[in-house]
Predicted model as a PDB file, atoms N, CA, C, CB and O in Angstrom, pLDDT in the B-factor column:
MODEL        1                                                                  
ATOM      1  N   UNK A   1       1.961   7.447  -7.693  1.00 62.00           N  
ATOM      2  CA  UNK A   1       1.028   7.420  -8.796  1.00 62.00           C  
ATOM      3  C   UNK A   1      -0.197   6.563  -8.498  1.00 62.00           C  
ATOM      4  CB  UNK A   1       1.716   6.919 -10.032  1.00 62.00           C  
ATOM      5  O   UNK A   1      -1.278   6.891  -8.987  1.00 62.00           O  
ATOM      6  N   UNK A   2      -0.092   5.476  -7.719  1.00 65.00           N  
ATOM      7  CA  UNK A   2      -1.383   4.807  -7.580  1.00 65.00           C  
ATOM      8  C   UNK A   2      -2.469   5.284  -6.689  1.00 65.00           C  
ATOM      9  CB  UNK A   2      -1.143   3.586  -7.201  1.00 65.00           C  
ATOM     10  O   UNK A   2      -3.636   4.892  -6.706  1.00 65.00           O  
ATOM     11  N   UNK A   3      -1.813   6.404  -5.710  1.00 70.00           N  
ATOM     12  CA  UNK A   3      -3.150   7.128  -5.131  1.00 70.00           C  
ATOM     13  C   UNK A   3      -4.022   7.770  -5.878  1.00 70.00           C  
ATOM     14  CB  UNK A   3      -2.907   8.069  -4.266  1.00 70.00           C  
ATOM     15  O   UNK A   3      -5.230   7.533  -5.860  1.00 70.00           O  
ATOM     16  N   UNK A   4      -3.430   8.687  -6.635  1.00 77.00           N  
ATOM     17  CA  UNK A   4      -4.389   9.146  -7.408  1.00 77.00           C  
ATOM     18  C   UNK A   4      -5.570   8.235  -8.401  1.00 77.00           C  
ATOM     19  CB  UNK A   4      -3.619   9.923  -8.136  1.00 77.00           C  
ATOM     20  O   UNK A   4      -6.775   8.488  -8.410  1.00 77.00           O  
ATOM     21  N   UNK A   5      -5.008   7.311  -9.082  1.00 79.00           N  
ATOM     22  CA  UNK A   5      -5.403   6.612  -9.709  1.00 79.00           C  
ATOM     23  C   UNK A   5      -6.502   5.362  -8.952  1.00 79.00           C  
ATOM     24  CB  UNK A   5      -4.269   6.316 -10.315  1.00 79.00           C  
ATOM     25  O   UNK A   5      -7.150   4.525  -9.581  1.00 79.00           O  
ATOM     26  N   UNK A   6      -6.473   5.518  -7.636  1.00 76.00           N  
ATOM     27  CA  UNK A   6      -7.181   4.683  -6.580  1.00 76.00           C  
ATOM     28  C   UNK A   6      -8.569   5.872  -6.626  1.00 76.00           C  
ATOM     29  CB  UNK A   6      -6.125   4.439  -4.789  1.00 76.00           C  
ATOM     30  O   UNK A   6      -9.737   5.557  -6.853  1.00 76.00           O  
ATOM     31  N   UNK A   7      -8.094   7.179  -6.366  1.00 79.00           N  
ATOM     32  CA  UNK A   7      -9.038   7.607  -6.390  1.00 79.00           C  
ATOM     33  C   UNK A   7     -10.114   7.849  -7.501  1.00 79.00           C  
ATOM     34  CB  UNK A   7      -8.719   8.316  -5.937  1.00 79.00           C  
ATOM     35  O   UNK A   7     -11.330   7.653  -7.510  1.00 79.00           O  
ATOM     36  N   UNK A   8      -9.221   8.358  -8.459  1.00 83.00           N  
ATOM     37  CA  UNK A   8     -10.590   8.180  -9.841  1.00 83.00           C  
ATOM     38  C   UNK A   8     -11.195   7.000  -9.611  1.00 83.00           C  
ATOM     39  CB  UNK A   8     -10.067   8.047 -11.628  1.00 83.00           C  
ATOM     40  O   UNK A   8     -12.324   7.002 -10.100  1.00 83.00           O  
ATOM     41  N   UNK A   9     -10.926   6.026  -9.090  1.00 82.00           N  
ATOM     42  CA  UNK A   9     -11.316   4.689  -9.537  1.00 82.00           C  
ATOM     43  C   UNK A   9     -12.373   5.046  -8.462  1.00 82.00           C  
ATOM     44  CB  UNK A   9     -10.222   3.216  -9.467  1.00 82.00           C  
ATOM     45  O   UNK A   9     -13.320   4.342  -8.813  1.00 82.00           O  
ATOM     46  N   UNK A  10     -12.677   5.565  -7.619  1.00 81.00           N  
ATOM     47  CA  UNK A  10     -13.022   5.426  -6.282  1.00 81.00           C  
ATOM     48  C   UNK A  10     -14.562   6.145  -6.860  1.00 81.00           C  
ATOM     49  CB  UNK A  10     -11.871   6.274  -4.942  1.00 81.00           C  
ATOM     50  O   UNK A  10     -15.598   5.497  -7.010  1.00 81.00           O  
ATOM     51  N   UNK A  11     -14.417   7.512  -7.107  1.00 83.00           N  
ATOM     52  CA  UNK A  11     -14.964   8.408  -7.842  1.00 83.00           C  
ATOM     53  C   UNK A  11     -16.013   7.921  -8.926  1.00 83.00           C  
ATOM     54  CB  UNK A  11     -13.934   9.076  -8.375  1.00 83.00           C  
ATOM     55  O   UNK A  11     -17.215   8.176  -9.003  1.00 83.00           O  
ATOM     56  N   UNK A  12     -15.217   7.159  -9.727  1.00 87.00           N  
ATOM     57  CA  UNK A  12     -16.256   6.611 -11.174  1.00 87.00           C  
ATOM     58  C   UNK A  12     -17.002   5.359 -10.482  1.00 87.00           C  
ATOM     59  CB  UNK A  12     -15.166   5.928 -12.890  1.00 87.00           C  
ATOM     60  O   UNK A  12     -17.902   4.794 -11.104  1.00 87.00           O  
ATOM     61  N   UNK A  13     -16.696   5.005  -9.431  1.00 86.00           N  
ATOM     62  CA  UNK A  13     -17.415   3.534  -8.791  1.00 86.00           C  
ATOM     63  C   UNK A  13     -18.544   3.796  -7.738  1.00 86.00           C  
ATOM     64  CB  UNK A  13     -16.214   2.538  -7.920  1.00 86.00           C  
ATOM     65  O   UNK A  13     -19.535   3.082  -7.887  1.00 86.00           O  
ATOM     66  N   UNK A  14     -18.580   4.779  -6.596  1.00 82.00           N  
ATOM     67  CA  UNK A  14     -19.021   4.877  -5.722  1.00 82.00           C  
ATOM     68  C   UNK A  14     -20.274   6.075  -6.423  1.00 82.00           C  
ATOM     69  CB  UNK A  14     -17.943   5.103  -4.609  1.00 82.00           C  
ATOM     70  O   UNK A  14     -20.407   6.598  -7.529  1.00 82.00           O  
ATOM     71  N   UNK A  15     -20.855   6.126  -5.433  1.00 85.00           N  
ATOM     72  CA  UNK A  15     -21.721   8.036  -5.696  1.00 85.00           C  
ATOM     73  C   UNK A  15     -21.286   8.666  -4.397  1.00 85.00           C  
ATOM     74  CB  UNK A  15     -23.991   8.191  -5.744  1.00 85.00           C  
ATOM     75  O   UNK A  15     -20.663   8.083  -3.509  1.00 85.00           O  
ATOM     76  N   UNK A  16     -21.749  10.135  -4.383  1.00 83.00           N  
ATOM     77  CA  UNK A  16     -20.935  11.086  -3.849  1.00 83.00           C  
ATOM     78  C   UNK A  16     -21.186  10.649  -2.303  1.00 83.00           C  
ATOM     79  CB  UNK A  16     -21.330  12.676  -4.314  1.00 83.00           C  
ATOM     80  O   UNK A  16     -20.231  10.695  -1.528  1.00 83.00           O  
ATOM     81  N   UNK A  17     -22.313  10.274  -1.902  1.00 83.00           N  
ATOM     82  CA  UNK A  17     -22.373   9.933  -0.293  1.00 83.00           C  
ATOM     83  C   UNK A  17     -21.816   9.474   0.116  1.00 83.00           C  
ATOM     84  CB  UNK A  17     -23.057   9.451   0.273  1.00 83.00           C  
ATOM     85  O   UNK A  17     -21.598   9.764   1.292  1.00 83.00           O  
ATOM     86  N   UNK A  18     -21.020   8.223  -0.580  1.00 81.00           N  
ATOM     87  CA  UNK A  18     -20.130   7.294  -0.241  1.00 81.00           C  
ATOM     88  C   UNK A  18     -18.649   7.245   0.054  1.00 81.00           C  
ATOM     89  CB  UNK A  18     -20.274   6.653  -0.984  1.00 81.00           C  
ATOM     90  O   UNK A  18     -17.993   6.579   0.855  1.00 81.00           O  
ATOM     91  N   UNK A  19     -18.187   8.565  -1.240  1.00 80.00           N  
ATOM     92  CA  UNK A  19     -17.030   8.943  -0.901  1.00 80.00           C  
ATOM     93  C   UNK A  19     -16.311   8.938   0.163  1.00 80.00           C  
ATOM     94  CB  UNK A  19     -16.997   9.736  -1.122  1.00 80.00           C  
ATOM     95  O   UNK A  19     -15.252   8.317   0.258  1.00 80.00           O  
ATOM     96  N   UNK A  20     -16.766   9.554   0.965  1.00 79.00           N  
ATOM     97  CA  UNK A  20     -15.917   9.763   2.449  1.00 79.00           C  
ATOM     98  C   UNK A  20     -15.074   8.523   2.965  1.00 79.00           C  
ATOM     99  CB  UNK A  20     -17.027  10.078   3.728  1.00 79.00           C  
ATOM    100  O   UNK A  20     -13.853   8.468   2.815  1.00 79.00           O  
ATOM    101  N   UNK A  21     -15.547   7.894   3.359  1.00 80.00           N  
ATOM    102  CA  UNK A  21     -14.892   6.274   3.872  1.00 80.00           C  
ATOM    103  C   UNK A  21     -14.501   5.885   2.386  1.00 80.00           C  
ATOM    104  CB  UNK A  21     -16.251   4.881   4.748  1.00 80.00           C  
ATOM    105  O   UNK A  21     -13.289   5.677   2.434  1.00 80.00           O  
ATOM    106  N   UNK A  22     -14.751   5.773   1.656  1.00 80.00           N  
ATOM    107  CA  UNK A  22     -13.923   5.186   0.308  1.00 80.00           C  
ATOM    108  C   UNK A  22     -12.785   5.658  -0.067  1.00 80.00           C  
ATOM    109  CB  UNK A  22     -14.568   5.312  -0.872  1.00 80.00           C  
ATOM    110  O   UNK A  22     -12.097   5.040  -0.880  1.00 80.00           O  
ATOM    111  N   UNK A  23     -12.391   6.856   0.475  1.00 77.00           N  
ATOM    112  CA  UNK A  23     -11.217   7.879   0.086  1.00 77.00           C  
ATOM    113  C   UNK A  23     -10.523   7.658   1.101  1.00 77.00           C  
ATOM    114  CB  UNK A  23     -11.481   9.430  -0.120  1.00 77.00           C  
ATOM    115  O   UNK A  23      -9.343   7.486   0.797  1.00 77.00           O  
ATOM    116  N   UNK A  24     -10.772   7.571   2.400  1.00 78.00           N  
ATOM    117  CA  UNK A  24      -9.762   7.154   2.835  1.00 78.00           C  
ATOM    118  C   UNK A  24      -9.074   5.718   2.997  1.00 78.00           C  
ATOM    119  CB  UNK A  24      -9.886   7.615   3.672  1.00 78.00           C  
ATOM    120  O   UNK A  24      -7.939   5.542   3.440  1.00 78.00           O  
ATOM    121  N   UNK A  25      -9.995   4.676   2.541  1.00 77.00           N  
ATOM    122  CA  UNK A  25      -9.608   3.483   2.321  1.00 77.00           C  
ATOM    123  C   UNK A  25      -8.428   3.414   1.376  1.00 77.00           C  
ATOM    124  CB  UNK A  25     -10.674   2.780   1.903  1.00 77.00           C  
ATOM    125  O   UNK A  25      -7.379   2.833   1.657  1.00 77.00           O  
ATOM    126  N   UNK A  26      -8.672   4.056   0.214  1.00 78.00           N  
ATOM    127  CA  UNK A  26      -7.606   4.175  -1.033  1.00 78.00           C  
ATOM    128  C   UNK A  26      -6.188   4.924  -0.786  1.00 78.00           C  
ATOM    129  CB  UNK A  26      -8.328   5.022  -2.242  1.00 78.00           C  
ATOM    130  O   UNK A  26      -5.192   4.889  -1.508  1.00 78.00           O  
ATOM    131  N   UNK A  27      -6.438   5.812   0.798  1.00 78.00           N  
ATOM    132  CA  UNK A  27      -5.268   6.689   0.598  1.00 78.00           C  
ATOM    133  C   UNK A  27      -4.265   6.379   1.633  1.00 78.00           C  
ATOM    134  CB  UNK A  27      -5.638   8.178   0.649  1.00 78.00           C  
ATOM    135  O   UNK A  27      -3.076   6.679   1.744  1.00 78.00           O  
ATOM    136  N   UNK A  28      -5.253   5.549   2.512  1.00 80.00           N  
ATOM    137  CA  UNK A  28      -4.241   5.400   4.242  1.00 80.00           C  
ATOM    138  C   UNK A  28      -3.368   4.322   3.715  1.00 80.00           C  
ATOM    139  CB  UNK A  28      -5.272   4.708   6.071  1.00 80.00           C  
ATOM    140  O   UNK A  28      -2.335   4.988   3.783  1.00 80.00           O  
ATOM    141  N   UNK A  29      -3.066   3.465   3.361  1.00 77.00           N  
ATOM    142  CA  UNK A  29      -1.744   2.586   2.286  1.00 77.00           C  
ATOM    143  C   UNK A  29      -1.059   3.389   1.482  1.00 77.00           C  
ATOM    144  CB  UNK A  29      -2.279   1.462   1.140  1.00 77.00           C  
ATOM    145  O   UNK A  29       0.164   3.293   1.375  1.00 77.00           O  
ATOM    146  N   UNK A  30      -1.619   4.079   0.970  1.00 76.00           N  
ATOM    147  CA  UNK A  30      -0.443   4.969   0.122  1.00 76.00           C  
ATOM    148  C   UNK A  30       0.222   5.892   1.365  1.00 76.00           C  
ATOM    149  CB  UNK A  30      -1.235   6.156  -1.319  1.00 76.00           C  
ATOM    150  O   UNK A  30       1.433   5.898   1.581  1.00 76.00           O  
ATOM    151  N   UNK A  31      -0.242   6.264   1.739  1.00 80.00           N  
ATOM    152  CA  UNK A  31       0.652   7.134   3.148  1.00 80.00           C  
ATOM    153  C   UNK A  31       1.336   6.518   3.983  1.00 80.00           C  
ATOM    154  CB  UNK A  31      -0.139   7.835   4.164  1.00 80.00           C  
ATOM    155  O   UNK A  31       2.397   6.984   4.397  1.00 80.00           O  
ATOM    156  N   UNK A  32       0.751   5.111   4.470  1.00 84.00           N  
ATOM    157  CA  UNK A  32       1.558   4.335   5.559  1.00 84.00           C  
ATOM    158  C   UNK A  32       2.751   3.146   4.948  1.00 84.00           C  
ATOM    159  CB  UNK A  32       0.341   3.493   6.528  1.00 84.00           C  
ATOM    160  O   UNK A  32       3.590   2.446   5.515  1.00 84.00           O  
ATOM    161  N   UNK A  33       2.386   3.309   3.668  1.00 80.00           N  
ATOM    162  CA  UNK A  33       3.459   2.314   2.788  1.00 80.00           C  
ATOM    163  C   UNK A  33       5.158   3.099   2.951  1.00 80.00           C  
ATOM    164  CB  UNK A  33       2.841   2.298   0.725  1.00 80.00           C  
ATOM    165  O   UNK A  33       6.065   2.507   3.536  1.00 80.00           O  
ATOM    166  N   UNK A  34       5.288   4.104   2.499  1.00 83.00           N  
ATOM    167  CA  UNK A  34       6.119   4.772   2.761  1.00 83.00           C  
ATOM    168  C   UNK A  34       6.862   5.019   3.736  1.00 83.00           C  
ATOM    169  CB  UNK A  34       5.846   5.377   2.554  1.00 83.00           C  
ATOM    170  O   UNK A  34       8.088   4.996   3.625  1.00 83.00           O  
ATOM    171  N   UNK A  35       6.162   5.333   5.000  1.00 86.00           N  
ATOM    172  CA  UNK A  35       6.591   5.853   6.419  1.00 86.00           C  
ATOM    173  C   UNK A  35       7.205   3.959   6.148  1.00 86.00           C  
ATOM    174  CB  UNK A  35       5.018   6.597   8.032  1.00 86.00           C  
ATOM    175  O   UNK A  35       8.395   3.850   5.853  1.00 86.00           O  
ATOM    176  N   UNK A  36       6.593   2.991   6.234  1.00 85.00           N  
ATOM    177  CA  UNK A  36       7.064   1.712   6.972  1.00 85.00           C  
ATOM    178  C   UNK A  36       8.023   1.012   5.929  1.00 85.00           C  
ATOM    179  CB  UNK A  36       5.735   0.667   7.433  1.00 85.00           C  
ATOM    180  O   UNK A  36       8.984   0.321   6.266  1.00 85.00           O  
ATOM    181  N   UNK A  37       7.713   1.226   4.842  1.00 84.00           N  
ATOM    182  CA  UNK A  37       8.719   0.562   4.283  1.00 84.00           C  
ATOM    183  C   UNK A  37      10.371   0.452   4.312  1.00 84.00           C  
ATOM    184  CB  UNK A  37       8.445   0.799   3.376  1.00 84.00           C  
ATOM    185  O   UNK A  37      10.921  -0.649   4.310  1.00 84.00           O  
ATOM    186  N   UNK A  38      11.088   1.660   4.338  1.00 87.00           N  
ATOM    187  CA  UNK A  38      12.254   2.103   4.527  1.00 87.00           C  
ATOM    188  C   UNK A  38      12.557   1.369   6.371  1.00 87.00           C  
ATOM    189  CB  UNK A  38      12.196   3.971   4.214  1.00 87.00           C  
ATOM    190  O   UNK A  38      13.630   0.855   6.685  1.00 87.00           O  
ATOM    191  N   UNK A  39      11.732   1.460   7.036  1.00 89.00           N  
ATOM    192  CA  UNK A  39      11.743   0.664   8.417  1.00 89.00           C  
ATOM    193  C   UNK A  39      11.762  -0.350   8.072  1.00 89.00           C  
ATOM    194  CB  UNK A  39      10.763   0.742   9.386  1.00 89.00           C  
ATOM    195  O   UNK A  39      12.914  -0.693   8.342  1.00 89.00           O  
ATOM    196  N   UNK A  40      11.200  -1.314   7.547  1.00 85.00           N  
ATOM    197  CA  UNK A  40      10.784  -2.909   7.393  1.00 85.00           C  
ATOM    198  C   UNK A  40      12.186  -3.465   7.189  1.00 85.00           C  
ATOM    199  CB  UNK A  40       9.649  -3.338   5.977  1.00 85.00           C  
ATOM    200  O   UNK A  40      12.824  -4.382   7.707  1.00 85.00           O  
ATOM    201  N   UNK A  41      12.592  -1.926   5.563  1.00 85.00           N  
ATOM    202  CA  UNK A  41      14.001  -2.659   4.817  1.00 85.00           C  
ATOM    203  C   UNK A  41      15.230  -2.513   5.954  1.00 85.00           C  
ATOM    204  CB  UNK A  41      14.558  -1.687   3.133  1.00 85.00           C  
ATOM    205  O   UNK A  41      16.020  -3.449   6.071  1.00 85.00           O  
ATOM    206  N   UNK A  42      15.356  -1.413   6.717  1.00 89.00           N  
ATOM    207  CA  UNK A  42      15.849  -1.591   7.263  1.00 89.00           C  
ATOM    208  C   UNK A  42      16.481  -2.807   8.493  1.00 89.00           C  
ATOM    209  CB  UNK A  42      15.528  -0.883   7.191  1.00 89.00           C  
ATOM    210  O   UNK A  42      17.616  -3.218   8.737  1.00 89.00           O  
ATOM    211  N   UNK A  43      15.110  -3.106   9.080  1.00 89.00           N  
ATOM    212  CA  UNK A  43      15.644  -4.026   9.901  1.00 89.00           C  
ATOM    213  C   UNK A  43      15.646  -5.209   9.733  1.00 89.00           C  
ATOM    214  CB  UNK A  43      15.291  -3.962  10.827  1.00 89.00           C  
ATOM    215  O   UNK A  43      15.786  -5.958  10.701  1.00 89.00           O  
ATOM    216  N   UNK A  44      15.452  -5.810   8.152  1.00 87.00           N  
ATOM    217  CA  UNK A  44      15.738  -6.550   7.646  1.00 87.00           C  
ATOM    218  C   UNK A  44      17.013  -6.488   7.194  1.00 87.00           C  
ATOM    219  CB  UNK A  44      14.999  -6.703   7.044  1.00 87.00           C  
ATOM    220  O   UNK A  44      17.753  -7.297   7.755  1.00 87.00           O  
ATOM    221  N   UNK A  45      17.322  -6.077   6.698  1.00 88.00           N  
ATOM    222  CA  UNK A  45      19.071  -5.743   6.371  1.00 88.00           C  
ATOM    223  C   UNK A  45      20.051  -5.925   7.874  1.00 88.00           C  
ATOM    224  CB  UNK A  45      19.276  -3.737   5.749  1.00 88.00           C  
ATOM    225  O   UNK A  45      21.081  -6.595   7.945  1.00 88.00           O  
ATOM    226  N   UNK A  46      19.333  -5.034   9.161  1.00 92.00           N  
ATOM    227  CA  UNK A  46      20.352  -5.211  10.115  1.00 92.00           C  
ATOM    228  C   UNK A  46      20.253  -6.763  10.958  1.00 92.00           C  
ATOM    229  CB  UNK A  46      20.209  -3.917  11.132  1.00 92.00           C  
ATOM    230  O   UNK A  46      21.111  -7.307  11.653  1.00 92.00           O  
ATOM    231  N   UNK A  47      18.975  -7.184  10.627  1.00 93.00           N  
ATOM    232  CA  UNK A  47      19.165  -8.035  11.579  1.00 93.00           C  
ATOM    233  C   UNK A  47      18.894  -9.841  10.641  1.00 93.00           C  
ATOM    234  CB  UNK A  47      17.954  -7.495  12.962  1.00 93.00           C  
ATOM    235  O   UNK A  47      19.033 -10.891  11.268  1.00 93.00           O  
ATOM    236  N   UNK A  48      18.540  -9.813   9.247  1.00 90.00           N  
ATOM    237  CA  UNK A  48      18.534 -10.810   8.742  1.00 90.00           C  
ATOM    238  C   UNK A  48      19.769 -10.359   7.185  1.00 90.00           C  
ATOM    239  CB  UNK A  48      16.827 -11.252   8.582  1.00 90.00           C  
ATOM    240  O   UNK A  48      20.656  -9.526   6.998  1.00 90.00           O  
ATOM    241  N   UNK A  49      19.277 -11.214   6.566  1.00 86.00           N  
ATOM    242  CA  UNK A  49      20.708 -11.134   4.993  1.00 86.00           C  
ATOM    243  C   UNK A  49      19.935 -10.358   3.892  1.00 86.00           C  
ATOM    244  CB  UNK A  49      21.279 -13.135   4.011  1.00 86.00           C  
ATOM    245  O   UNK A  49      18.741 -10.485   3.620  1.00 86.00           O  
ATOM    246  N   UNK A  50      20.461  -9.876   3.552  1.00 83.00           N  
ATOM    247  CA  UNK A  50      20.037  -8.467   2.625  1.00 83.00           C  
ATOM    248  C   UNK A  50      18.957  -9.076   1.275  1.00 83.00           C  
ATOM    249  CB  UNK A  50      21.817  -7.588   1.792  1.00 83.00           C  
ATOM    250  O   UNK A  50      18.181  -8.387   0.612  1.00 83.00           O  
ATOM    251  N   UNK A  51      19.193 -10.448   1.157  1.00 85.00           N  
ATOM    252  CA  UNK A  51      18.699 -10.776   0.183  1.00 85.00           C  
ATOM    253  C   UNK A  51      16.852 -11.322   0.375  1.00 85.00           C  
ATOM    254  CB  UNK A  51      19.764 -11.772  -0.277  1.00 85.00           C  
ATOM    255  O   UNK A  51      15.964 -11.600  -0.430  1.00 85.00           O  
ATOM    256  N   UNK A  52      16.947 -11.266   1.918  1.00 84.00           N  
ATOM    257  CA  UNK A  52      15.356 -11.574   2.168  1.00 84.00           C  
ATOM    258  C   UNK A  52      14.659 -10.725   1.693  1.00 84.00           C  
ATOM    259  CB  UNK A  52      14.868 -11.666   3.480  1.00 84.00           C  
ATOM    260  O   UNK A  52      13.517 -10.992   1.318  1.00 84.00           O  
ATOM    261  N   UNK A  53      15.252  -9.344   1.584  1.00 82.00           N  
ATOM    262  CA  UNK A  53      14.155  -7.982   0.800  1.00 82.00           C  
ATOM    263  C   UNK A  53      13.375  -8.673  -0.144  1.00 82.00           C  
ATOM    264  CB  UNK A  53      15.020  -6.587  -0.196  1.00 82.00           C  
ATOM    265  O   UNK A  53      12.145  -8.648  -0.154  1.00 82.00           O  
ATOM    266  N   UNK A  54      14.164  -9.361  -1.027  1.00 81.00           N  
ATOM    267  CA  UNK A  54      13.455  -9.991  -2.536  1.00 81.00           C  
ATOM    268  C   UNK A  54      11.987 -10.887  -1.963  1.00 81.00           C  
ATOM    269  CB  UNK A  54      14.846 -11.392  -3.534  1.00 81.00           C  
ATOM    270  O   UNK A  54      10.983 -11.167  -2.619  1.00 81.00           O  
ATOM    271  N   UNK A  55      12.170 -11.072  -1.101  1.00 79.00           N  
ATOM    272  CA  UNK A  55      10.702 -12.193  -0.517  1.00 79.00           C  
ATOM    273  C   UNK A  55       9.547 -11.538   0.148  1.00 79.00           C  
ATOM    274  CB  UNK A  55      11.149 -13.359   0.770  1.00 79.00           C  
ATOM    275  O   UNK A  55       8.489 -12.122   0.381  1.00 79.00           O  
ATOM    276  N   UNK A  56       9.851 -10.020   0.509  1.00 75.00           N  
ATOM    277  CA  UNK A  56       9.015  -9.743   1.777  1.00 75.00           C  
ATOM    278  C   UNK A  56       7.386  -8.853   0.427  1.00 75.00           C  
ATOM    279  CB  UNK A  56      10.295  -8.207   3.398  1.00 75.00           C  
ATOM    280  O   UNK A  56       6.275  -8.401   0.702  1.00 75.00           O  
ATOM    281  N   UNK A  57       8.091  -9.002  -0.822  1.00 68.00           N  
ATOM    282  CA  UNK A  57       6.680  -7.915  -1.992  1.00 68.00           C  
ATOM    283  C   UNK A  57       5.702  -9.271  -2.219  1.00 68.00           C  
ATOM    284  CB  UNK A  57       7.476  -7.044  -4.268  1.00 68.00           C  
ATOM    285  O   UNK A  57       4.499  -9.197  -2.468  1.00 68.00           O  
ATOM    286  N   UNK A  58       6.609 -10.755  -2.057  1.00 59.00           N  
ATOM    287  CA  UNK A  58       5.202 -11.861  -2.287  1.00 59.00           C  
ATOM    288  C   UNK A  58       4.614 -11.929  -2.039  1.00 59.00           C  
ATOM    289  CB  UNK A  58       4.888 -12.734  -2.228  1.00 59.00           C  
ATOM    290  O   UNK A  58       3.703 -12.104  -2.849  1.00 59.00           O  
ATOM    291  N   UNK A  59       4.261 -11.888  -0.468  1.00 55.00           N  
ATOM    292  CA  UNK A  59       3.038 -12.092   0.534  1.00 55.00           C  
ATOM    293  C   UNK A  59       2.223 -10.511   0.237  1.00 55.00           C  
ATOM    294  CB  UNK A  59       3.671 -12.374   2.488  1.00 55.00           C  
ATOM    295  O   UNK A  59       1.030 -10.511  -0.068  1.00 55.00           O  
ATOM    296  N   UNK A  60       2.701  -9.713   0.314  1.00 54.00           N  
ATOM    297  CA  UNK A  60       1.673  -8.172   0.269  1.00 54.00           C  
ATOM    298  C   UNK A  60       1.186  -7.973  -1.829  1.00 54.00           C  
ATOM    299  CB  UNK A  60       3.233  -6.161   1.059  1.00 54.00           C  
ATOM    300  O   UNK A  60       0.219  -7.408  -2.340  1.00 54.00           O  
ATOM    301  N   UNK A  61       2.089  -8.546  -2.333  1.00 51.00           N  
ATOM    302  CA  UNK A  61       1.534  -8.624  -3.687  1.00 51.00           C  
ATOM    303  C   UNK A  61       0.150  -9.360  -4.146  1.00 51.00           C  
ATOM    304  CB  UNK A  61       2.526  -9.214  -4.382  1.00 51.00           C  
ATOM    305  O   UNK A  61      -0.953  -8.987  -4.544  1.00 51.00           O  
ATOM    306  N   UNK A  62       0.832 -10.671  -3.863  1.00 46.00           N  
ATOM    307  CA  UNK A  62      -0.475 -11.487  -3.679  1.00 46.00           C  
ATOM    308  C   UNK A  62      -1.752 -11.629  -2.769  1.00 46.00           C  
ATOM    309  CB  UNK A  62      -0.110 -12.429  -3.567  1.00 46.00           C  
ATOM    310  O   UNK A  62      -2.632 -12.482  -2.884  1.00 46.00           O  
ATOM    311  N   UNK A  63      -1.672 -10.623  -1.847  1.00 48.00           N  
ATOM    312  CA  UNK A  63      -2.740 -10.289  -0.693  1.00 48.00           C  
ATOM    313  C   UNK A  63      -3.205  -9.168  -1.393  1.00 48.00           C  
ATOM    314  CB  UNK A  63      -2.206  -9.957   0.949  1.00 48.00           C  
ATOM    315  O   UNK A  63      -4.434  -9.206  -1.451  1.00 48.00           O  
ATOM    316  N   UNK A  64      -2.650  -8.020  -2.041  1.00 50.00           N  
ATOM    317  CA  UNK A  64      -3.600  -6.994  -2.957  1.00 50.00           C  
ATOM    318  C   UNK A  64      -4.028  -8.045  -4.034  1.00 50.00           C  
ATOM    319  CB  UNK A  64      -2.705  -5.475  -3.734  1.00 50.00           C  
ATOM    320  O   UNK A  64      -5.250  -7.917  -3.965  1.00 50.00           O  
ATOM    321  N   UNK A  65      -3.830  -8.894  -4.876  1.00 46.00           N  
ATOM    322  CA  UNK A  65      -4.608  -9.427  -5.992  1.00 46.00           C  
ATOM    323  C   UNK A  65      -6.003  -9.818  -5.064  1.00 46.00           C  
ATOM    324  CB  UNK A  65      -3.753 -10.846  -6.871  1.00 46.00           C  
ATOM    325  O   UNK A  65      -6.927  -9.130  -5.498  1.00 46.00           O  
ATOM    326  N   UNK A  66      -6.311 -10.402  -4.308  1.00 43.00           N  
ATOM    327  CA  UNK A  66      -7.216 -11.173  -4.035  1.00 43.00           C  
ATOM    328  C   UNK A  66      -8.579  -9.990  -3.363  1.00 43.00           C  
ATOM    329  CB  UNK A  66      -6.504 -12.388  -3.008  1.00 43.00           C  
ATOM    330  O   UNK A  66      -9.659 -10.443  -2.986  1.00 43.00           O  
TER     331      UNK A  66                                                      
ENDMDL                                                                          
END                                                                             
């Protein structure tokens, strides 16, 4: 849901020349979040304690606010 919603945002902010590089800024995280995440959790689980998952959304949470 937040790609799309990256993009209106993208759309009502930019003008049309600009689009190009702005669209893909908004979309290459939504595509590469996915592929890596299920990896990340994974080898966190095999090779540290299952409960570090809970720590690894702080640092990337608080790096999108800013």
């Amino acid at each position: 849901m937040m790609v799309p919603v990256g993009r209106l945002t993208v759309v009502r902010t930019f003008a049309k020349s600009e689009l190009g590089p702005r669209h893909e800024l908004v979309a290459i995280p939504g595509l590469i979040g996915p592929m890596l995440g299920p990896i990340t959790g994974g080898l966190i689980v095999g090779y540290f304690h299952w409960r570090l998952i809970f720590f690894v959304n702080i640092p990337m949470a608080s790096s999108a606010c800013t």
